[in-house]
VMD Tcl script that draws the C-alpha trace (Angstrom):
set ca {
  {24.30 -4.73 -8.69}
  {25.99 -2.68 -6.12}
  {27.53 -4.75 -2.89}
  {25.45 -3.76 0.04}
  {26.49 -4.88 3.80}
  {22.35 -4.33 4.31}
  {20.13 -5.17 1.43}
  {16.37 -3.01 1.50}
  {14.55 -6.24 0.78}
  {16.10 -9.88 0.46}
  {13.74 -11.83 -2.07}
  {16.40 -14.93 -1.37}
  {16.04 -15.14 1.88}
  {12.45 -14.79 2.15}
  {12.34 -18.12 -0.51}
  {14.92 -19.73 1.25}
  {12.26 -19.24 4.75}
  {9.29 -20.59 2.59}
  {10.85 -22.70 0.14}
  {8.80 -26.24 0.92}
  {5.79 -24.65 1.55}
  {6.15 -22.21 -1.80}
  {7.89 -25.05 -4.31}
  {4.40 -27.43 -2.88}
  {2.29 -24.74 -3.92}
  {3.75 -24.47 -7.38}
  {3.63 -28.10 -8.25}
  {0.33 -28.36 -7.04}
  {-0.66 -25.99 -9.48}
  {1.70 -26.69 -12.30}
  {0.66 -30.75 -12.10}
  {-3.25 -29.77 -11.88}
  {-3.19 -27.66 -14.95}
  {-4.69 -24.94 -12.60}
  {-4.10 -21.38 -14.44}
  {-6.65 -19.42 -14.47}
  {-9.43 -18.74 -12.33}
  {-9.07 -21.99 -9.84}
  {-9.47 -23.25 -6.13}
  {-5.72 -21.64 -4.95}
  {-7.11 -17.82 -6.11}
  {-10.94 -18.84 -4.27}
  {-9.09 -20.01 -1.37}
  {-6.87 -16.88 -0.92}
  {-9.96 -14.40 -1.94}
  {-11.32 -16.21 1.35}
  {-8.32 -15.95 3.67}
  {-7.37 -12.55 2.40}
  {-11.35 -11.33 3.37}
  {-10.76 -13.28 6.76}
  {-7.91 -11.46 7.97}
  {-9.06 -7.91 6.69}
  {-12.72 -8.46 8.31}
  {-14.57 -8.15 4.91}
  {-17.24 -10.19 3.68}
  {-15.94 -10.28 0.16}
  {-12.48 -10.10 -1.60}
  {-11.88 -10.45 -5.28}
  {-8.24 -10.84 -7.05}
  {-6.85 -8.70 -9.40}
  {-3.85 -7.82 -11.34}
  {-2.57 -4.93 -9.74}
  {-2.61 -2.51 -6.91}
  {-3.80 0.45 -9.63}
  {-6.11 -2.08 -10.89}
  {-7.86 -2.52 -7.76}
  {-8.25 1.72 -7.49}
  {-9.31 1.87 -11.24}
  {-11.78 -1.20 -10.57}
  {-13.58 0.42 -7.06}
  {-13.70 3.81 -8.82}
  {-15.54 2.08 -12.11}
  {-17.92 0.42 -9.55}
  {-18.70 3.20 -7.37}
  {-19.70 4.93 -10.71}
  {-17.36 7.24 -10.80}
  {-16.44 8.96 -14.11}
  {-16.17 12.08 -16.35}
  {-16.77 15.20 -14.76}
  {-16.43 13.70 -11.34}
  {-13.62 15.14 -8.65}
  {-11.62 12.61 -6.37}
  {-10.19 13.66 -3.36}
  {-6.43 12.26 -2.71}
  {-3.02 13.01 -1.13}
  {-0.41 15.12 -2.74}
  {2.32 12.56 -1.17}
  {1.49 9.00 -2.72}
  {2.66 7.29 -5.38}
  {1.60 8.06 -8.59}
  {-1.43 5.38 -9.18}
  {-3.63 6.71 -7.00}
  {-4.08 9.93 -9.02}
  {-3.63 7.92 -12.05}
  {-6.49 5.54 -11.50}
  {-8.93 8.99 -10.97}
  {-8.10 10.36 -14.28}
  {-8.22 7.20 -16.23}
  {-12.00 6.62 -15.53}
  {-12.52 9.92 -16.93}
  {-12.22 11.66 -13.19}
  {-10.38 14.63 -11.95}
  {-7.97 13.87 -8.85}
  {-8.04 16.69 -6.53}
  {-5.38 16.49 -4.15}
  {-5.11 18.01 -0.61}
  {-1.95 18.04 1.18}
  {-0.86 15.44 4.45}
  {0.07 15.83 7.58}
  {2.90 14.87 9.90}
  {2.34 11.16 9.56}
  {2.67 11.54 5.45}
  {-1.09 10.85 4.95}
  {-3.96 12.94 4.12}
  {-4.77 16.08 6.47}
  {-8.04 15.38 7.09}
  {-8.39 19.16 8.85}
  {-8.35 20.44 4.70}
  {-10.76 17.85 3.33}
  {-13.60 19.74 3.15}
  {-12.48 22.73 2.04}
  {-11.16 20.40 -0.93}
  {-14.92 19.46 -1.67}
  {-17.01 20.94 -4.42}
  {-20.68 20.14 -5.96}
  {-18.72 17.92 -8.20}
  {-16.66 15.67 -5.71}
  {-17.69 12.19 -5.96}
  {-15.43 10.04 -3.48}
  {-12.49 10.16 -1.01}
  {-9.58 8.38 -1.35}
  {-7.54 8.50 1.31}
  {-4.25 6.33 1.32}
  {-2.56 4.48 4.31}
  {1.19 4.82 3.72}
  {4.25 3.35 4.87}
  {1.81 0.94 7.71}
  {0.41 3.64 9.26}
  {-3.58 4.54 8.59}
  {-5.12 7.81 7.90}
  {-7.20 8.74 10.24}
  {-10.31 6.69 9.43}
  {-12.46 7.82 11.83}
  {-12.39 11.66 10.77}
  {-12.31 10.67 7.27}
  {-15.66 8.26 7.36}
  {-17.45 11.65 9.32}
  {-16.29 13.39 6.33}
  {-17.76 11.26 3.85}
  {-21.06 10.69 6.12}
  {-21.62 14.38 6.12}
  {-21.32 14.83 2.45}
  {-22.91 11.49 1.50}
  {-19.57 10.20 -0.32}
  {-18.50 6.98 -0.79}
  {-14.49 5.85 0.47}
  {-12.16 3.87 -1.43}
  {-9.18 3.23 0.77}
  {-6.01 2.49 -1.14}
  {-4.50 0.56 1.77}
  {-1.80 -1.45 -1.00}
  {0.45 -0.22 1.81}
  {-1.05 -1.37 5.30}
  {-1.98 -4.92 5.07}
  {-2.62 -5.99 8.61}
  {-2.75 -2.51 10.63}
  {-5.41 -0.99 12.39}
  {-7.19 1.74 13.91}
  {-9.50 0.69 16.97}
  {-10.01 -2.55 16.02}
  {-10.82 -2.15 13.02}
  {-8.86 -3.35 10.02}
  {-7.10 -0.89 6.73}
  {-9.17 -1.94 3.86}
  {-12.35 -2.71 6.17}
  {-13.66 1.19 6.10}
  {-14.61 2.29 3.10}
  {-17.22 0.85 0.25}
  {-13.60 -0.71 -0.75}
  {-10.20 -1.45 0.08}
  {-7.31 -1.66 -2.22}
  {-4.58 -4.19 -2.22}
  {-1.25 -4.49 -4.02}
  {1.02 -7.49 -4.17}
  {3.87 -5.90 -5.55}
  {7.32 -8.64 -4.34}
  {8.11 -5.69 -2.21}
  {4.87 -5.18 -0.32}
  {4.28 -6.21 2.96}
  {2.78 -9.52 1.17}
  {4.45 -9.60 -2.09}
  {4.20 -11.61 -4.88}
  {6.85 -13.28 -7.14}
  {5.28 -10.98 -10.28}
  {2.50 -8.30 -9.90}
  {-0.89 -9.18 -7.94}
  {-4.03 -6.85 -6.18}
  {-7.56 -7.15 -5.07}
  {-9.91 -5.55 -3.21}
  {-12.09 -6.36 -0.09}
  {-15.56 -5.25 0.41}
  {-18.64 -5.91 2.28}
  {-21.03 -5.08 -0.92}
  {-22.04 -8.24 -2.53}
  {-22.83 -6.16 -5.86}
  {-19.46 -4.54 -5.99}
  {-18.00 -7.64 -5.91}
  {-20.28 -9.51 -8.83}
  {-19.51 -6.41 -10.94}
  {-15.74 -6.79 -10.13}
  {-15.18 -10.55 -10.45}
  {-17.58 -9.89 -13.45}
  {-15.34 -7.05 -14.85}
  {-11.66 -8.68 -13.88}
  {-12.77 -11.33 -17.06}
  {-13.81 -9.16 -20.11}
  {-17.12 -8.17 -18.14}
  {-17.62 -12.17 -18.46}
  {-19.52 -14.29 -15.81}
  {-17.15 -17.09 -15.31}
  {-20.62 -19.68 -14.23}
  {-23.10 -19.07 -16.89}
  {-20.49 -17.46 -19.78}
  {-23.43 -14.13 -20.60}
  {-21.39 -10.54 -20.63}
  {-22.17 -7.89 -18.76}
  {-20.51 -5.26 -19.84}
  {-17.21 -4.47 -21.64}
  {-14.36 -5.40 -18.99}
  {-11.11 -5.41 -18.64}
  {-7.84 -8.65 -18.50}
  {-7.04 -7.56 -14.63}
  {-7.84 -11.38 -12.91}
  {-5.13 -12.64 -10.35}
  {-2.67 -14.54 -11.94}
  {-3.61 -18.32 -10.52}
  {0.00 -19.37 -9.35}
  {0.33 -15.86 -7.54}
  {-2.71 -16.83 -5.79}
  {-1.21 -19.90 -4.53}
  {2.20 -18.16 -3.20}
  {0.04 -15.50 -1.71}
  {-1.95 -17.91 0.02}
  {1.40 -19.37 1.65}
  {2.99 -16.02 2.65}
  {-0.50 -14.79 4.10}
  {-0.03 -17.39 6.64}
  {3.06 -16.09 8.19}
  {2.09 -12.33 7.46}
  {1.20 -12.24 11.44}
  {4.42 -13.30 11.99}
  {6.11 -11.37 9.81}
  {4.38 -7.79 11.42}
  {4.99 -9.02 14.80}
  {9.09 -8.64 13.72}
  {8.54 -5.96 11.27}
  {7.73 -3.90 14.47}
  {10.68 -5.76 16.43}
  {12.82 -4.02 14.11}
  {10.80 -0.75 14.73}
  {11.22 -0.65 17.76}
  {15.25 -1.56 17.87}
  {15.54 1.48 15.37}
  {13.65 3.59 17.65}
  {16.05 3.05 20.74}
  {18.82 3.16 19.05}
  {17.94 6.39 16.60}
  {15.41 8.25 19.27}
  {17.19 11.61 19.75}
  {18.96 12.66 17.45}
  {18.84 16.31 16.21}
  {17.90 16.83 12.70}
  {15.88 13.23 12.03}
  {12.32 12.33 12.78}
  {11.27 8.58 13.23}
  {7.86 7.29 11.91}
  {6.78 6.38 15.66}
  {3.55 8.29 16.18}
  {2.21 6.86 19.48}
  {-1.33 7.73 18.77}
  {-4.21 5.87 20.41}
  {-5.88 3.29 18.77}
  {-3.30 2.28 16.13}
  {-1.59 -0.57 15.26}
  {1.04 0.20 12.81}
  {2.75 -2.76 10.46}
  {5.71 -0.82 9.33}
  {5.52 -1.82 5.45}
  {8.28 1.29 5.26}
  {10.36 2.40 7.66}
  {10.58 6.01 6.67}
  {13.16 8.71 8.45}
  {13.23 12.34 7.79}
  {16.59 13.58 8.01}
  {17.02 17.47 7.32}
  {20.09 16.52 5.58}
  {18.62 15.29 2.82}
  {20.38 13.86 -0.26}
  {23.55 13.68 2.00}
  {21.66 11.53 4.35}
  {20.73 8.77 2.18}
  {24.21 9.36 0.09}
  {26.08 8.55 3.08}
  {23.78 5.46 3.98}
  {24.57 3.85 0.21}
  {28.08 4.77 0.16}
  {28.78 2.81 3.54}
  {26.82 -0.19 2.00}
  {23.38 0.63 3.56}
  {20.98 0.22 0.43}
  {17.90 2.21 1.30}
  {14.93 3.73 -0.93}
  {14.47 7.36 -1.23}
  {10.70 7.85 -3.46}
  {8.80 10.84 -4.30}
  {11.69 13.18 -3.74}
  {10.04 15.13 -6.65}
  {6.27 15.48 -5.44}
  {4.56 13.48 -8.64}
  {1.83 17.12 -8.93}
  {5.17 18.46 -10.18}
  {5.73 16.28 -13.30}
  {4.14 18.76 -15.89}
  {3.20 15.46 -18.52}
  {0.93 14.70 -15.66}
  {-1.05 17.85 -15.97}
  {-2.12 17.88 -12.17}
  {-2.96 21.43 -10.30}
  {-0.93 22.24 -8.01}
  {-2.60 24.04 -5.04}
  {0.35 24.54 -3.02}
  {1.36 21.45 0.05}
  {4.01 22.75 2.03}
  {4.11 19.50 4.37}
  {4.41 17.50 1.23}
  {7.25 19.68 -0.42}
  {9.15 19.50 3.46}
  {8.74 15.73 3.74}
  {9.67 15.45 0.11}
  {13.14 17.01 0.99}
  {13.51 14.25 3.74}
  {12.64 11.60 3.35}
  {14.47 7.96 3.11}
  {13.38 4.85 3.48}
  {15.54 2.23 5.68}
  {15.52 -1.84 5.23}
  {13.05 -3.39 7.25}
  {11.84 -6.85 6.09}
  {10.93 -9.78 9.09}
  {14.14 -11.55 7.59}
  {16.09 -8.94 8.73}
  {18.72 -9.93 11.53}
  {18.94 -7.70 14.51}
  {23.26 -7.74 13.43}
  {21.97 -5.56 10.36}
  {19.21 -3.48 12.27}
  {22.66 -2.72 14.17}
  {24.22 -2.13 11.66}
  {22.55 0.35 9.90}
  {21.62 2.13 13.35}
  {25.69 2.65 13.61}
  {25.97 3.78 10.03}
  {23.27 6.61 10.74}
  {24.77 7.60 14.16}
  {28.12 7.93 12.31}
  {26.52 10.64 9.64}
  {26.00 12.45 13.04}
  {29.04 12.00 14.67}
  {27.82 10.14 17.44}
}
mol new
graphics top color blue
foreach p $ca { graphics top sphere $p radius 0.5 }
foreach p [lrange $ca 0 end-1] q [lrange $ca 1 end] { graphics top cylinder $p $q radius 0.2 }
display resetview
């Protein structure tokens, strides 16, 4: 592994914060025997529905798992079109065609998710859903997107897997739409030490036919199938670290946007890179990403690894543009310019203001300032 001065993420020093609390919650469940299907993953489903504002929330293995799952339960299948972004990460179109679906994607808009000005134009007789994504901490706009869907009596499964914790009036990522979609990914804004996901929901059916569906289409009290399922549950132990980290996720946003905000004075200005600081009313941003465009490009991020600033650069290639995925592209101009730009910087709440510094000095010194 390369030396860095500034790691992206720091899985060490996050266990090193929570080591008592995390190496209790593993003997716990290691000296109960408790692997599958226990109290620790019923006692996060509760705290994770708590904090998101839903009535229901149901564990599963995956962030794409959670998509595929809401998508199976909203009935959603062959000859059925999905509406999505053309900047996300692959599983989001994934998830449409492997329920039998088409994705069809509409490009984004200055704050990298879905324009919700070209929605409807995107609609056909044979759309069945929205699925608009929150990415990087920042949520599409809900409000616009839930008119949308009134209008054309469609249901909304948000992938929120990026925007645990942020907000638009109030109201909670994952708290809109007939579902919201979770991932635990170790490098999410709540990770996991291995893969986790689940989604939230106020439909009490939805979640019986998830829960249901999670275990081989089993029901886990009186052992009759109801349907052929899937091996998606929430790994026990996860559930258990999860359950400690969602604790301190408050916390851990509060300083996420600390860090924000020390980028922001110390980066605001400067020709030729935008900062994701959008200032719109009624957000609350979490900063899961903190994502620059620099019009330099390549040599941007280059620079930033060669001076021992590790940072992330995804979807330089738009994923429409991967021919093996046999997608249609329609033409997105803002998601071919962002694609150009775009890096990622470290931003983690163990994250010392020295290395914000640092890394604020390393970018001013690509522009000679």
């Amino acid at each position: 592994m390369p030396h860095y001065r500034v790691r992206f993420v720091n899985p060490q020093r996050v266990y090193q914060n929570l080591k008592p609390q995390l190496d209790a919650a593993y003997f716990e469940v290691m000296e109960g025997g408790d692997f599958i299907d226990r109290h620790q993953l019923a006692a996060f489903e509760e705290h994770l529905a708590a904090l998101v504002g839903t009535r229901y929330a149901v564990g599963l293995n995956s962030g794409y798992d959670a998509l595929q799952m809401s998508l199976r339960a909203a009935g959603i299948g062959p000859g059925g079109e999905v509406i999505v972004p053309a900047h996300t990460f692959v599983a989001t179109a994934s998830a449409v065609v492997n329920v039998g679906a088409t994705p069809v994607l509409v490009d984004v808009g200055g704050d990298f998710n879905i324009n919700v000005d070209l929605i409807e134009d995107a609609i056909t007789p044979r759309t069945r859903a929205l699925l608009p994504v929150h990415l990087n901490g920042h949520m599409a706009d809900m409000v616009a997107v839930m008119d949308i869907a009134a209008r054309h009596r469609l249901p909304v499964i948000e992938d929120a897997c990026q925007t645990l914790g942020g907000k638009l009036n109030g109201r909670a990522a994952g708290a809109w739409g007939l579902t919201g979609c979770w991932s635990f990914y170790p490098f999410k804004i709540l990770g996991g030490y291995g893969d986790g996901g689940a989604i939230t929901t106020d439909d009490a059916g939805l979640a019986t036919f998830a829960r249901r569906m999670r275990y081989n289409g089993e029901d886990r009290q009186t052992g009759a199938y109801h349907g052929h399922g899937f091996t998606c549950l929430l790994d026990n132990l996860q559930a258990a670290f999860l359950d400690v980290k969602l604790r301190q996720l408050p916390a851990g946003i509060e300083r996420r946007r600390e860090i924000a905000e020390r980028y922001r004075r110390g980066m605001e200005g400067i020709p030729g890179l935008r900062l994701p600081h959008y200032d719109l009313p009624g957000y609350e941003d979490v900063f899961q990403n903190y994502v620059v465009r620099s019009t330099a490009g390549d040599a941007f991020s280059n620079y930033l690894t060669s001076q021992g600033i590790e940072v992330l650069v995804q979807f330089r290639k738009p994923y429409y543009r991967y021919e093996d995925l046999k997608l249609v592209d329609r033409g997105f101009p803002e998601t071919e310019a962002l694609s150009a730009e775009v890096c990622s910087l470290p931003i983690y709440p163990e994250l010392t203001d020295e290395e914000v510094d640092e890394v604020i000095a390393v970018v001013r010194s690509f522009y000679h300032l």
